[in-house]
PDB file with one MODEL, atoms N, CA, C and O in Angstrom:
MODEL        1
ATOM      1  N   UNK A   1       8.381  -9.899  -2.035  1.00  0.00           N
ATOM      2  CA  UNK A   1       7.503  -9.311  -1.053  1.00  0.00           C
ATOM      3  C   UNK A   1       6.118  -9.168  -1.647  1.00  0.00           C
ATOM      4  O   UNK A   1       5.844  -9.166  -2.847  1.00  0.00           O
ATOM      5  N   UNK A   2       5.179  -9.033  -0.489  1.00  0.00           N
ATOM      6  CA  UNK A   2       3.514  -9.151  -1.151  1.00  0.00           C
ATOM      7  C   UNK A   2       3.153  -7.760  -0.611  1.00  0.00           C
ATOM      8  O   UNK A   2       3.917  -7.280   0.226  1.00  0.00           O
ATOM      9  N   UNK A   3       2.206  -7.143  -0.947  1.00  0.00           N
ATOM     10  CA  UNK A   3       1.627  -6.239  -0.596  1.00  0.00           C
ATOM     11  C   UNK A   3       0.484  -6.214  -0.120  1.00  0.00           C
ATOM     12  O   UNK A   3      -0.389  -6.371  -0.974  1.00  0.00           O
ATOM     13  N   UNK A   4      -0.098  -5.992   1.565  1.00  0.00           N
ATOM     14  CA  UNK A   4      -1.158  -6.587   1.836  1.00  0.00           C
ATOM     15  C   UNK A   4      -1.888  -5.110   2.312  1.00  0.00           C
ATOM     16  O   UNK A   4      -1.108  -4.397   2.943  1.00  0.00           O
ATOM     17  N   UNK A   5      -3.223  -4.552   2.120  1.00  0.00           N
ATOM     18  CA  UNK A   5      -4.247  -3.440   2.770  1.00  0.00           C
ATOM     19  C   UNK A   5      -5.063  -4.508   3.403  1.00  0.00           C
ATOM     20  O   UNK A   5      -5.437  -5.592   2.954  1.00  0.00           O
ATOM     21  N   UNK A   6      -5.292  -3.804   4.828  1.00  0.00           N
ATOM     22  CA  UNK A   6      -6.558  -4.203   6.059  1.00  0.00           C
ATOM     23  C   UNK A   6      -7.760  -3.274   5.626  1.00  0.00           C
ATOM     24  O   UNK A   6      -7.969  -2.196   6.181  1.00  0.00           O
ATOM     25  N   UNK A   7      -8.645  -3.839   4.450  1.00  0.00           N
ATOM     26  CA  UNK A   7      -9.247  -3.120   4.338  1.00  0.00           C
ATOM     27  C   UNK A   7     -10.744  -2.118   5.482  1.00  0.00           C
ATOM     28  O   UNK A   7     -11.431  -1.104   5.353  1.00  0.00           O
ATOM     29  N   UNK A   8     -10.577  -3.122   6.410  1.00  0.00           N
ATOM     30  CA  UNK A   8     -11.078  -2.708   7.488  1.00  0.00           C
ATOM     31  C   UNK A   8     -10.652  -1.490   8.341  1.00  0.00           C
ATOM     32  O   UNK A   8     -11.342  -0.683   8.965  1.00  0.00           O
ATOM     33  N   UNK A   9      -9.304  -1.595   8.185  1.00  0.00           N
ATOM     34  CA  UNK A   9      -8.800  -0.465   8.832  1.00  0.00           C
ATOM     35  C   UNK A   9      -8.022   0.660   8.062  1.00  0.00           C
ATOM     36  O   UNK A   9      -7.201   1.344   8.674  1.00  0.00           O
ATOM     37  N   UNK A  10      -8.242   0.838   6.877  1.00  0.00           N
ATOM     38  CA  UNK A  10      -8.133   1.671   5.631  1.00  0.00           C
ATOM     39  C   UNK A  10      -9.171   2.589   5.939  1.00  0.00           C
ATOM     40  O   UNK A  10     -10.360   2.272   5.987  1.00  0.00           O
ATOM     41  N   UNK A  11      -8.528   4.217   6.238  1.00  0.00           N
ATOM     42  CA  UNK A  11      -9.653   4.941   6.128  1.00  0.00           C
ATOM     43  C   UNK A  11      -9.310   5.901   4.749  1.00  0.00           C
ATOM     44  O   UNK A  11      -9.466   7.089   5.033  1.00  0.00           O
ATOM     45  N   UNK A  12      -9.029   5.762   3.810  1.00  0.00           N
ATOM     46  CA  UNK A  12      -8.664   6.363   2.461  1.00  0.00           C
ATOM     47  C   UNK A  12      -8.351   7.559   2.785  1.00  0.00           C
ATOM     48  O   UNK A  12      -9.180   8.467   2.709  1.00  0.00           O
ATOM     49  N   UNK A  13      -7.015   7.766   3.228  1.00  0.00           N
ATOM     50  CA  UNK A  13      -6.469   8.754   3.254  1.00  0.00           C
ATOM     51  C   UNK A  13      -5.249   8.936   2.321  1.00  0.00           C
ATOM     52  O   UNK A  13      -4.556   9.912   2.606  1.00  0.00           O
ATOM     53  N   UNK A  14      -4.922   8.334   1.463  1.00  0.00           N
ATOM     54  CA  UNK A  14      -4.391   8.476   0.239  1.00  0.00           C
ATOM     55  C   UNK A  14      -3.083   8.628   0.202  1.00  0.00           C
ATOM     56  O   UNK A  14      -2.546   9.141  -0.780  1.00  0.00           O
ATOM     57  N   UNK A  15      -2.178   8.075   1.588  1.00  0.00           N
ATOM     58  CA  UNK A  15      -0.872   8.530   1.481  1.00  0.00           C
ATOM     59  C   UNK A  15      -0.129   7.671   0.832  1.00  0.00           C
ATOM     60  O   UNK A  15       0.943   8.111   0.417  1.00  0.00           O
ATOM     61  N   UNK A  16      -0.427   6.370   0.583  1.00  0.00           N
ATOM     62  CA  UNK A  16       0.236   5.560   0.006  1.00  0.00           C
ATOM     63  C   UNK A  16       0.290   5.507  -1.453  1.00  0.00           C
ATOM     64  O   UNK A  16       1.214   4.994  -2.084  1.00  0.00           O
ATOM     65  N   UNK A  17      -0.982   6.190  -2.077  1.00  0.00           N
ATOM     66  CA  UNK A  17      -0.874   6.859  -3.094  1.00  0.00           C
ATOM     67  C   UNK A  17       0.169   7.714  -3.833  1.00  0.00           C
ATOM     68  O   UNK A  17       0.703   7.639  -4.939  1.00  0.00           O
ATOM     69  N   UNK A  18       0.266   8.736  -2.564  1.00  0.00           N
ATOM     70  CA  UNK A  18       1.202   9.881  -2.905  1.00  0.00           C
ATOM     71  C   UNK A  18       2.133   9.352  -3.068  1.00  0.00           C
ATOM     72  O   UNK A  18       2.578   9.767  -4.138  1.00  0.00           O
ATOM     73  N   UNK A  19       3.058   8.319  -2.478  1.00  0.00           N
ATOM     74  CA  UNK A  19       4.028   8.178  -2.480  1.00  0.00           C
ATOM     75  C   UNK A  19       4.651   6.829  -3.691  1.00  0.00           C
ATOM     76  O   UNK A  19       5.760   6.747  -4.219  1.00  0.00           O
ATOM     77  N   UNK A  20       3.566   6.003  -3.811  1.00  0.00           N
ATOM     78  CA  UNK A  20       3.551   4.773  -4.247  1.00  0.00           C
ATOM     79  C   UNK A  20       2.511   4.263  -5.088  1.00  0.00           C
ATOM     80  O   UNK A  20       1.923   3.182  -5.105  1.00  0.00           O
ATOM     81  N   UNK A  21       2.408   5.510  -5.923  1.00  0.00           N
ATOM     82  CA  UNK A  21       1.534   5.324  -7.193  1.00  0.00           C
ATOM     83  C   UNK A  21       1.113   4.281  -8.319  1.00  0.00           C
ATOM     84  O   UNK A  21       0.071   4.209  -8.970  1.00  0.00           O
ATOM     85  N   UNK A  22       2.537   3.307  -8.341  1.00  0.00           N
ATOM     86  CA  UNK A  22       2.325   2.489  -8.891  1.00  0.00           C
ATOM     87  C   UNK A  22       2.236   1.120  -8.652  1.00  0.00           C
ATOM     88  O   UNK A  22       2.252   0.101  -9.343  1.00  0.00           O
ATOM     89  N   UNK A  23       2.089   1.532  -6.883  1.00  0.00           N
ATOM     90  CA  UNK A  23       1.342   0.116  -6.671  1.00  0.00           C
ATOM     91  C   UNK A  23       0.361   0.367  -5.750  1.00  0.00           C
ATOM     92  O   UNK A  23       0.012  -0.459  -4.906  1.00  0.00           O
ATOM     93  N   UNK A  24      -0.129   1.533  -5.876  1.00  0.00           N
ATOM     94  CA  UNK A  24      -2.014   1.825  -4.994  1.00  0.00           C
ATOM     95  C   UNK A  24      -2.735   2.577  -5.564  1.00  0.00           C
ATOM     96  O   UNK A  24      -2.194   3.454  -6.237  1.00  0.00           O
ATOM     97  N   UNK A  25      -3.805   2.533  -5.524  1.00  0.00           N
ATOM     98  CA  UNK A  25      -4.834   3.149  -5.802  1.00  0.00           C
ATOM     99  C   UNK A  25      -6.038   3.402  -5.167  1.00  0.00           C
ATOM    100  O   UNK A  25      -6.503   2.385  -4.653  1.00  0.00           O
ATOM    101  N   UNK A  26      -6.783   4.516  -5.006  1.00  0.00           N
ATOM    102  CA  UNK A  26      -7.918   4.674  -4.330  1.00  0.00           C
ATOM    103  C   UNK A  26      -9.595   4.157  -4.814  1.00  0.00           C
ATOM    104  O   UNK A  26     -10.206   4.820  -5.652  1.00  0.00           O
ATOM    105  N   UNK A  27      -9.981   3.380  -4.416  1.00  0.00           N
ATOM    106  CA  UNK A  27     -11.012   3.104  -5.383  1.00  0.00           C
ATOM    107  C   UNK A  27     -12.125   3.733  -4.808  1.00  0.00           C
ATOM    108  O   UNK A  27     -11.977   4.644  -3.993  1.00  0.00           O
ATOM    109  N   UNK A  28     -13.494   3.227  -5.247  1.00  0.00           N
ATOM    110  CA  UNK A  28     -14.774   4.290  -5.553  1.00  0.00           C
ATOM    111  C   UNK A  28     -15.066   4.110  -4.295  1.00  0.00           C
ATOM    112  O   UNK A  28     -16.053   4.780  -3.993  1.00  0.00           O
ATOM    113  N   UNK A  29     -14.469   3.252  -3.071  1.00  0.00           N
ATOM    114  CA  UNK A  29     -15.308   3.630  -1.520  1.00  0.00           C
ATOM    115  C   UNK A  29     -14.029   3.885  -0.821  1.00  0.00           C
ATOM    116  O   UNK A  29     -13.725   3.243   0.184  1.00  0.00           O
ATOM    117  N   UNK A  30     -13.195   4.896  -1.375  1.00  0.00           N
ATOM    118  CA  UNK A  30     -12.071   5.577  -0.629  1.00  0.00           C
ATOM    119  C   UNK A  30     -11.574   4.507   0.372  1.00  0.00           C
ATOM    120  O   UNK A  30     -11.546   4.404   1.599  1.00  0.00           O
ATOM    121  N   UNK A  31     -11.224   3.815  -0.601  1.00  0.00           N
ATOM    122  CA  UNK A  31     -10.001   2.459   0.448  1.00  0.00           C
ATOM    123  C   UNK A  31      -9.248   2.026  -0.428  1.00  0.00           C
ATOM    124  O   UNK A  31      -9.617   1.431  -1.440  1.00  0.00           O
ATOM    125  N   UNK A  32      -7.799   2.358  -0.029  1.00  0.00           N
ATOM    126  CA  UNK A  32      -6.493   1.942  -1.058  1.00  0.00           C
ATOM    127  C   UNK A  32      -6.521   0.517  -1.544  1.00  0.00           C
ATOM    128  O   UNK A  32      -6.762  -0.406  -0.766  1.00  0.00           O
ATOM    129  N   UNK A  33      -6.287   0.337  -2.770  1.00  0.00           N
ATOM    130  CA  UNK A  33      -6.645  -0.886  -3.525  1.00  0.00           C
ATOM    131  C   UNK A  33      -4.952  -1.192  -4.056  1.00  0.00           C
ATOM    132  O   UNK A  33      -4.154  -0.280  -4.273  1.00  0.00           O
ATOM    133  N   UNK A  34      -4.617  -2.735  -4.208  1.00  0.00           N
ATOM    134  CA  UNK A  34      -3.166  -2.634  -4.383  1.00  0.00           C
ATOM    135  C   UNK A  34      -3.364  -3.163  -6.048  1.00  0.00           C
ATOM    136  O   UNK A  34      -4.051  -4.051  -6.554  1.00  0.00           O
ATOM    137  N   UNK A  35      -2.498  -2.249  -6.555  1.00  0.00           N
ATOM    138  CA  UNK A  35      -2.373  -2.409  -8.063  1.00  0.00           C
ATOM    139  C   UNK A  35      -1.237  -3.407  -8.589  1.00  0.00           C
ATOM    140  O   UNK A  35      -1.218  -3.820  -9.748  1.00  0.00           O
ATOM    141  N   UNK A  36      -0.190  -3.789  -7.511  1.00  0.00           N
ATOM    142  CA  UNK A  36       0.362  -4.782  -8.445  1.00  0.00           C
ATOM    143  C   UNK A  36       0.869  -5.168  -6.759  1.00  0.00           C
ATOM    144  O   UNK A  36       1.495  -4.506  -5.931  1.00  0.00           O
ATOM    145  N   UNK A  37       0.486  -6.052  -6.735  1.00  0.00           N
ATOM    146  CA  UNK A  37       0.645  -7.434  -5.674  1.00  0.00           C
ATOM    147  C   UNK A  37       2.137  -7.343  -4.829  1.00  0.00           C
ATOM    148  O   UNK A  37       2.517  -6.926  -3.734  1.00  0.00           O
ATOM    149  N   UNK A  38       2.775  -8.039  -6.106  1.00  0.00           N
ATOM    150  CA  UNK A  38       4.394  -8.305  -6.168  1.00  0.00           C
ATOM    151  C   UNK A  38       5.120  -7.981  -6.613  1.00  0.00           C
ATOM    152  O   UNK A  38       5.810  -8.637  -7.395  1.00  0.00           O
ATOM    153  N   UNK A  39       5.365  -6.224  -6.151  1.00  0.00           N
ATOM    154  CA  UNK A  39       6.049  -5.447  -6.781  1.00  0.00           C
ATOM    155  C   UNK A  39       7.068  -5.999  -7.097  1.00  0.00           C
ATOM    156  O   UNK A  39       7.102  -7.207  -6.864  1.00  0.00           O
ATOM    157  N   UNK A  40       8.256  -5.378  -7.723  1.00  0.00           N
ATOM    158  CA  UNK A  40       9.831  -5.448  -8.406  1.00  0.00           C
ATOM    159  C   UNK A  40      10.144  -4.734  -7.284  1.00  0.00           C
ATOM    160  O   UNK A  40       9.406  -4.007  -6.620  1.00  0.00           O
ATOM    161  N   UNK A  41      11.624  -5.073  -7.079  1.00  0.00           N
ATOM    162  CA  UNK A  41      12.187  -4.662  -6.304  1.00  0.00           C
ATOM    163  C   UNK A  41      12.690  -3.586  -6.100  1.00  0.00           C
ATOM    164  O   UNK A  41      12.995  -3.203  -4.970  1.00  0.00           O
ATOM    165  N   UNK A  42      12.856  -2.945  -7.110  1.00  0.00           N
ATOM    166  CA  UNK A  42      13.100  -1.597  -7.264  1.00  0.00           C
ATOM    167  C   UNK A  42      11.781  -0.490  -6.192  1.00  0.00           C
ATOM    168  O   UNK A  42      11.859   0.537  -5.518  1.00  0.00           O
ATOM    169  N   UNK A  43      10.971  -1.212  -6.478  1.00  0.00           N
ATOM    170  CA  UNK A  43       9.841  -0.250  -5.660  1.00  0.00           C
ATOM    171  C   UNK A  43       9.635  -0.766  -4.092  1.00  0.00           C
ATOM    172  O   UNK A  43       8.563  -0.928  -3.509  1.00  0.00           O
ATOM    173  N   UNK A  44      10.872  -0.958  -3.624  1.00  0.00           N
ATOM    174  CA  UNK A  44      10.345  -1.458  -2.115  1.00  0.00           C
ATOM    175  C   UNK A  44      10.288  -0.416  -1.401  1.00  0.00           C
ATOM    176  O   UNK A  44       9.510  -0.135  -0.489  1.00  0.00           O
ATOM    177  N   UNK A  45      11.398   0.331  -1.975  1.00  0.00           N
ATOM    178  CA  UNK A  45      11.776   1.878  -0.582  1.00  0.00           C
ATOM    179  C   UNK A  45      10.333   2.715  -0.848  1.00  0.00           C
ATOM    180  O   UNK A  45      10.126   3.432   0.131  1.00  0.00           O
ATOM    181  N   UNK A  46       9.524   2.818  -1.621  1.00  0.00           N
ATOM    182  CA  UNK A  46       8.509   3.031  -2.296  1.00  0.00           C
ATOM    183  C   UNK A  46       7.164   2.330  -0.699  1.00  0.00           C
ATOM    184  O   UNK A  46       6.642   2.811   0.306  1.00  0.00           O
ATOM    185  N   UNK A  47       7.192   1.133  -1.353  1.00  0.00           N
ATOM    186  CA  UNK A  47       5.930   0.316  -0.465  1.00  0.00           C
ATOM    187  C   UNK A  47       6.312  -0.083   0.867  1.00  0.00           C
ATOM    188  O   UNK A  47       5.655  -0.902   1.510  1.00  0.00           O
ATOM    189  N   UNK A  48       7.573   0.591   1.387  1.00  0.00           N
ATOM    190  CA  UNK A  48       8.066   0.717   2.488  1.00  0.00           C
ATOM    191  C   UNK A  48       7.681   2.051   3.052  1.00  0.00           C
ATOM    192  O   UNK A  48       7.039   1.927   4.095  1.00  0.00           O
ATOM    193  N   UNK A  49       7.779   2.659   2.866  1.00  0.00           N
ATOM    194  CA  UNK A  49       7.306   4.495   3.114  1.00  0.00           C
ATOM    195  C   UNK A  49       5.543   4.442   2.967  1.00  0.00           C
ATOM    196  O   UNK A  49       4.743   4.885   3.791  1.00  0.00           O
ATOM    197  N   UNK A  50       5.293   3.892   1.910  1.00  0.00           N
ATOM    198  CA  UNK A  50       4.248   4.049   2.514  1.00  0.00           C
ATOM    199  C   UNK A  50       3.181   3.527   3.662  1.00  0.00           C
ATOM    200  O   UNK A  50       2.216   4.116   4.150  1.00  0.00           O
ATOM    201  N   UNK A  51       3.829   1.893   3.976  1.00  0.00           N
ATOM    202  CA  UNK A  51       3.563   1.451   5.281  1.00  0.00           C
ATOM    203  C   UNK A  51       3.964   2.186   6.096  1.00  0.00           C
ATOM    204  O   UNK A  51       3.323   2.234   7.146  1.00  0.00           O
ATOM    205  N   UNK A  52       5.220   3.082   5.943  1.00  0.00           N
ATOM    206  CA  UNK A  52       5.273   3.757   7.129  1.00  0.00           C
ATOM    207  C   UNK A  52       3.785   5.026   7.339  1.00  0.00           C
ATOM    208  O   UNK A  52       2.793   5.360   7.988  1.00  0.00           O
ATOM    209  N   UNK A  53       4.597   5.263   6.301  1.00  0.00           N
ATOM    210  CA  UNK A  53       2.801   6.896   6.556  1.00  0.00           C
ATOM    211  C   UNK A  53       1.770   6.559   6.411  1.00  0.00           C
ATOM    212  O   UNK A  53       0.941   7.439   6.178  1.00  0.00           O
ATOM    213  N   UNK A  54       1.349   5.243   6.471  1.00  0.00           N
ATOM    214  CA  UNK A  54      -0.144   5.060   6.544  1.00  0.00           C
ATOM    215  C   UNK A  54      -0.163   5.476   7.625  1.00  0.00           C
ATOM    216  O   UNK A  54       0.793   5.327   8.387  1.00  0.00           O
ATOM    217  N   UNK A  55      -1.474   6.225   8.019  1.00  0.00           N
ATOM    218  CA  UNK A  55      -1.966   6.889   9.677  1.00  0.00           C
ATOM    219  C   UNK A  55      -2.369   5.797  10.460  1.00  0.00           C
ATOM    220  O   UNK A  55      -2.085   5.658  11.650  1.00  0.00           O
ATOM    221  N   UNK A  56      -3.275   4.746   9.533  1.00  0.00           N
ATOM    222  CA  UNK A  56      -4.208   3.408  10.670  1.00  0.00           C
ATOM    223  C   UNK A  56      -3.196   2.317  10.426  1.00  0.00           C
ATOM    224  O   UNK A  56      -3.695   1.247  10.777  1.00  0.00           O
ATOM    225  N   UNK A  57      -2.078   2.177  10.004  1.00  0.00           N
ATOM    226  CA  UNK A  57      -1.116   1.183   9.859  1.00  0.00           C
ATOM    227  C   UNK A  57      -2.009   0.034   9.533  1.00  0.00           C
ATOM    228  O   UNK A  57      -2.319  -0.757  10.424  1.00  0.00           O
ATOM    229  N   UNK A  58      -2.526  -0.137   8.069  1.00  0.00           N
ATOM    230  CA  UNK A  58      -3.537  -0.847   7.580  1.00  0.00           C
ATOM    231  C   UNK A  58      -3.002  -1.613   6.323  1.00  0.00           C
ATOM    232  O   UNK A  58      -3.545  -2.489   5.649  1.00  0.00           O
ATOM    233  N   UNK A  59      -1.565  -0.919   6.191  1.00  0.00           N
ATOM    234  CA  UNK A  59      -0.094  -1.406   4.950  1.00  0.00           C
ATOM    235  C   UNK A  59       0.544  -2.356   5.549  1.00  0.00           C
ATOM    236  O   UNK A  59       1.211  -2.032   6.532  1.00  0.00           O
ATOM    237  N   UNK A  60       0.519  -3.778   5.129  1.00  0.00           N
ATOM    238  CA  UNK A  60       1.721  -4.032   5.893  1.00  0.00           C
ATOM    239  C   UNK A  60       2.741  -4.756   4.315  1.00  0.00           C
ATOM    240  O   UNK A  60       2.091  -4.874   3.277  1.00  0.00           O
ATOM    241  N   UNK A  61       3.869  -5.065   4.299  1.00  0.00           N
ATOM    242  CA  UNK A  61       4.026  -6.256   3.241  1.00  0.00           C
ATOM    243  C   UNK A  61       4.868  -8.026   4.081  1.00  0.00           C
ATOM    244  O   UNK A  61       5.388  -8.483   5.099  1.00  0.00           O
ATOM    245  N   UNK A  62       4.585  -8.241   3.163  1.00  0.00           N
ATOM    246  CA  UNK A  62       4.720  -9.690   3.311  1.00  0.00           C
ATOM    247  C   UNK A  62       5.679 -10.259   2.548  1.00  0.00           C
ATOM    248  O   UNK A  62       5.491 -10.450   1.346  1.00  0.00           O
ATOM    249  N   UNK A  63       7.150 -10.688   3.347  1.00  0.00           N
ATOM    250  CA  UNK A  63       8.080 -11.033   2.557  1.00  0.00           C
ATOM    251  C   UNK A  63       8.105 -12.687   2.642  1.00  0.00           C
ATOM    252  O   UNK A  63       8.002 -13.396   3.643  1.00  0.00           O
ATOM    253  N   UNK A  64       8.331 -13.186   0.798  1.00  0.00           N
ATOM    254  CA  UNK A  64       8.068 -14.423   0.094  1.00  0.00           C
ATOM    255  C   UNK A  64       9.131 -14.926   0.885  1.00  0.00           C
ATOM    256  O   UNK A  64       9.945 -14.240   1.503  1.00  0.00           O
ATOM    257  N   UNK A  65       9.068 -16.400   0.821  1.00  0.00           N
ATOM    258  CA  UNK A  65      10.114 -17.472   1.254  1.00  0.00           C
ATOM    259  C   UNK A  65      10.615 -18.303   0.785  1.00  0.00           C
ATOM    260  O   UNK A  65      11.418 -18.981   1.426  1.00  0.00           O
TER     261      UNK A  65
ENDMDL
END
């Protein structure tokens, strides 16, 4: 799976952060930045939750083929 932010529709509200620290980050114009692309699998329930609680649904991921 890929990890994709709309940075357009990112209003840095940091929930994906909270939840999924080690694959987001907030950078210096408060818009979640993805820290590792293609996560391990272990962290899906992770980058799954936080697509869910994004507020502008601006998370989505992208599963490889």
């Amino acid at each position: 799976m890929r990890v994709v932010v709309d940075l357009g529709a990112c209003e840095g509200n940091a929930r994906c952060m909270d939840v999924a620290p080690e694959i987001f980050e907030l950078g210096d114009d408060d818009q979640a930045r993805v820290l590792i692309e293609r996560p391990p699998e272990e962290l899906r329930a992770k980058a799954e939750q936080a697509v869910r609680l994004c507020p502008r649904a601006a998370i989505s991921l992208v599963e490889d083929r």
